[in-house]
C-alpha positions in Angstrom: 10.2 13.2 -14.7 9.6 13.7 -10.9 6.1 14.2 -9.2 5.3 17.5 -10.0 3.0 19.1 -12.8 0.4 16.2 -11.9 1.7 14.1 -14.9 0.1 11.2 -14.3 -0.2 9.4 -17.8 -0.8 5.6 -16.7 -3.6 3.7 -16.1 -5.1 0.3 -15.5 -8.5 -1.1 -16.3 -9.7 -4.4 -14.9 -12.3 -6.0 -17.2 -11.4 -9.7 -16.5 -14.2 -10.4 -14.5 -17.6 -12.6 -15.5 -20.1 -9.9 -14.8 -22.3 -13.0 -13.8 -24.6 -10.9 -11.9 -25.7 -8.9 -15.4 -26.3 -12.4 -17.2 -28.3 -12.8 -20.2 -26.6 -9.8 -21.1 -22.8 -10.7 -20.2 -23.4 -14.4 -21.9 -22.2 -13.2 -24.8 -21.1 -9.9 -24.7 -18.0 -8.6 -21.9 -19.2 -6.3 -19.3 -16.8 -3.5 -20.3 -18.6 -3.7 -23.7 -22.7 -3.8 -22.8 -23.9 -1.0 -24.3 -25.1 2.3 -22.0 -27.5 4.7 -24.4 -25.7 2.6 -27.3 -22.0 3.1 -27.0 -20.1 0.2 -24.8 -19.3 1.1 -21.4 -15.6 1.2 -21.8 -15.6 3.9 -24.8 -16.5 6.5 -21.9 -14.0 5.4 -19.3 -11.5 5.7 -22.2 -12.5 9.2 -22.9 -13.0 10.2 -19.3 -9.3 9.0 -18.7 -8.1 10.3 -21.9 -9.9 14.0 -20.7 -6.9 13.9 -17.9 -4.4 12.9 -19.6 -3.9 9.6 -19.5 -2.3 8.0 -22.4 -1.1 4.6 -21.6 -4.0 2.1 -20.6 -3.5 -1.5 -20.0 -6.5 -3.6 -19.8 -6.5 -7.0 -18.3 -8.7 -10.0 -20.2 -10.4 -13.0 -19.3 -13.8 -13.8 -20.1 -14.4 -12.7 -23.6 -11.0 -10.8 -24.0 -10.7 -11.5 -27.5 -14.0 -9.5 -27.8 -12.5 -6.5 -25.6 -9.2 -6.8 -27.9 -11.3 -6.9 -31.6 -13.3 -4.1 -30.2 -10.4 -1.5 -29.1 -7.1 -3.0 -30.5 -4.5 -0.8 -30.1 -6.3 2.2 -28.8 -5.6 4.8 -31.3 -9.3 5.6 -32.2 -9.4 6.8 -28.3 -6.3 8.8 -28.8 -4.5 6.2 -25.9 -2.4 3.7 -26.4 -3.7 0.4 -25.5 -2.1 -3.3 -23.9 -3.5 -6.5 -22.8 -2.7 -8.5 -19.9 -4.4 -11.9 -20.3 -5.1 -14.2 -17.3 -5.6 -17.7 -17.7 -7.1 -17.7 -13.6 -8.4 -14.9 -12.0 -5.9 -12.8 -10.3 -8.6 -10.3 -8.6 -8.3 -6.7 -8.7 -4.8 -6.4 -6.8 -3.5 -9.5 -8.4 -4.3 -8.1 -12.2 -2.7 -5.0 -11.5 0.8 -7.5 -10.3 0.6 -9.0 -13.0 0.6 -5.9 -15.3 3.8 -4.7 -13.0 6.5 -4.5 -15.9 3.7 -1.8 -17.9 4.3 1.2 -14.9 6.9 3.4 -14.5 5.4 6.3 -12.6 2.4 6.9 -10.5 -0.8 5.4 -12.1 -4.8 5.0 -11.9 -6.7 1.8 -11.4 -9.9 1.9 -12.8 -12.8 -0.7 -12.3 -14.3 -1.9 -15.6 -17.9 -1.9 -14.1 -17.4 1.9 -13.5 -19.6 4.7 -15.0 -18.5 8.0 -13.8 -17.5 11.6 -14.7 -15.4 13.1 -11.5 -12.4 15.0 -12.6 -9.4 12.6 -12.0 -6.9 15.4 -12.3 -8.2 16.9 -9.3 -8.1 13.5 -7.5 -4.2 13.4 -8.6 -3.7 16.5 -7.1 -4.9 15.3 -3.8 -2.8 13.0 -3.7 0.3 13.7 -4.6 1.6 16.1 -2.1 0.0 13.3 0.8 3.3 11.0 -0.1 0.0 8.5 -0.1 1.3 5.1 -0.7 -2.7 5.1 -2.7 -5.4 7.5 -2.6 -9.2 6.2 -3.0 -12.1 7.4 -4.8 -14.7 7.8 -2.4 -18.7 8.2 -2.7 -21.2 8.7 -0.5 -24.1 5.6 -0.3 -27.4 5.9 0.7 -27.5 2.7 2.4 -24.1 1.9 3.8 -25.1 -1.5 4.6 -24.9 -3.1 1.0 -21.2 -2.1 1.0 -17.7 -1.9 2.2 -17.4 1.1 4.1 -14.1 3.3 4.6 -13.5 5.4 7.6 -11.4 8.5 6.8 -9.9 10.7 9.9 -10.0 14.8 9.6 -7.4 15.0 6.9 -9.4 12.3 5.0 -6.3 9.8 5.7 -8.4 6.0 5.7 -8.6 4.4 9.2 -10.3 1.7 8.4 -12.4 -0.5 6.3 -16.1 -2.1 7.4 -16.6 -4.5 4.9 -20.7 -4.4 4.6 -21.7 -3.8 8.4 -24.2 -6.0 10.1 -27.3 -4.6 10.9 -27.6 -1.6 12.4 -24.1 -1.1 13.0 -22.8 2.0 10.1 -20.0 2.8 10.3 -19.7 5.7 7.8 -21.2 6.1 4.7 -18.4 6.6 2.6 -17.9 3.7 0.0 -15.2 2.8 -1.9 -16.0 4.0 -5.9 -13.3 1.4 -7.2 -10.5 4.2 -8.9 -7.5 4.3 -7.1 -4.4 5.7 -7.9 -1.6 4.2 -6.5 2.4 4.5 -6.1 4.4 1.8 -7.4 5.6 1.0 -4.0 2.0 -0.6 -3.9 3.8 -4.1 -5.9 5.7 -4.4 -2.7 2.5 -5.7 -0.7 0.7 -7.5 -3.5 2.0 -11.5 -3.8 2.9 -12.7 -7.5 0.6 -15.3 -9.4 -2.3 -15.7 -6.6 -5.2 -14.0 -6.1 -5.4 -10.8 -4.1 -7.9 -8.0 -3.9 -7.3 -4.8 -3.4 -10.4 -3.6 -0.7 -10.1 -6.9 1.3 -6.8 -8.0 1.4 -4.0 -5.1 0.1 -5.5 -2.0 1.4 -6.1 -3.5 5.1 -2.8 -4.2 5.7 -1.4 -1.3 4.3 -3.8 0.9 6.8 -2.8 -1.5 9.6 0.8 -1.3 8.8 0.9 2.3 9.1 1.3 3.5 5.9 -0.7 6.5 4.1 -3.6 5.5 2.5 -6.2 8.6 1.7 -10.0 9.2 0.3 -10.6 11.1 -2.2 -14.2 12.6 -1.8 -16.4 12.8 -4.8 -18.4 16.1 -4.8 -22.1 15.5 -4.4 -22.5 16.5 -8.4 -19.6 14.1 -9.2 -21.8 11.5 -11.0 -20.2 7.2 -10.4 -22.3 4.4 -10.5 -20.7 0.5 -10.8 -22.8 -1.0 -13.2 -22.9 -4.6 -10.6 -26.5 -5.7 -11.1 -29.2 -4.9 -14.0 -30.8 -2.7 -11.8 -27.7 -0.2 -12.0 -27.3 -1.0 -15.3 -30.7 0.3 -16.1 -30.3 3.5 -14.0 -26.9 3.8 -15.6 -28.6 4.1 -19.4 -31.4 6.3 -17.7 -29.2 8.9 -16.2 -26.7 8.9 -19.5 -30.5 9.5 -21.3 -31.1 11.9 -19.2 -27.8 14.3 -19.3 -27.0 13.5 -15.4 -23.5 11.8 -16.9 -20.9 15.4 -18.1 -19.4 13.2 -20.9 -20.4 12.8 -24.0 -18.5 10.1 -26.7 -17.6 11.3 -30.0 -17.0 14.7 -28.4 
């Protein structure tokens, strides 16, 4: 089943994480699963990757897992089929993704479980297949470049570097990294076993360092993605769904 017709049918979602910084609301409820205009985040990255043709997802728990696992089991009322790759520690975003190793067979999407956003990921896969990109990034444009990692792209939008938040007055860009990836499976090759490792600080670095083809993938200025990090965003987030500003609906 080689690389062509875009079949890319895999993908990750990494929902281990605290979501500390949305506390009271994370206490007792995961962050995939706060609610944004009263459905749980996670129903419309499942539909969104669903709407290009994923069908595989595995989803990594932690904090609340059992909560994330009662709430989707198997994944058949997404149409997707659904596993779980528990973590007693924290493996961070790259280390998760090891972990879940033995699920991928082909090329596949990482997804951040924060992550609100409506870009058509087909179009993404596109890009990047015919780059031989070891990974391609999601990329969108901040208004202020300094609260973020930035990532410098060359002419053909291959990444030459990383600015992780820059001091100052120093910007270096202002494209930001939208935390979807999709990645090769050559990627396990540069991600240890059983330790923590993250994907924007340590794994994709290296790999830019090292020479190998790493790209970003431009979101279009309508492409709506917003990581719901704080309880600012997520209040913005529930506007903007509100308000239509987010093409996709659940239940559709």
């Amino acid at each position: 089943m080689g690389m062509s017709s875009g079949s890319v049918t895999q993908a990750m979602m990494l929902a281990a994480g605290e979501g500390t910084r949305l506390r009271p609301l994370t206490l007792e409820t995961p962050k995939v699963l706060v609610p944004i205009g009263g459905v749980p985040l996670i129903c419309y990255t499942l539909i969104w990757l669903k709407s290009h043709g994923i069908r595989e997802v595995v989803i990594n728990l932690h904090h609340l897992g059992e909560k994330i696992k009662a709430f989707l089991g198997d994944g058949t009322r997404f149409g997707v089929s659904i596993h779980y790759s528990p973590e007693e520690t924290l493996l961070g975003t790259a280390g998760g993704v090891k972990r879940a190793e033995r699920f991928f067979s082909n090329t596949f999407v990482v997804v951040y479980g924060d992550v609100l956003t409506d870009f058509n990921l087909s179009d993404m896969v596109r890009f990047h297949q015919p780059q031989k990109a070891l990974a391609t990034l999601a990329l969108t444009k901040v208004a202020n470049p300094r609260e973020t990692g930035i990532v410098r792209l060359d002419e053909h939008d291959r990444v030459v570097s990383f600015v992780e938040k820059p001091p100052g007055g120093a910007v270096a860009g202002d494209m930001a990294n939208g935390g979807i990836y999709i990645l090769e499976r050559e990627i396990f090759r540069f991600i240890p076993d059983e330790r923590y490792c993250d994907f924007a600080y340590e794994v994709f670095p290296r790999l830019v360092e090292a020479g190998y083809f790493v790209y970003g993938y431009r979101l279009r200025p309508e492409d709506y993605l917003v990581d719901i990090g704080s309880m600012e965003k997520y209040r913005r987030a529930n506007e903007d769904v509100a308000a239509g500003k987010v093409r996709l609906r659940y239940g559709q």
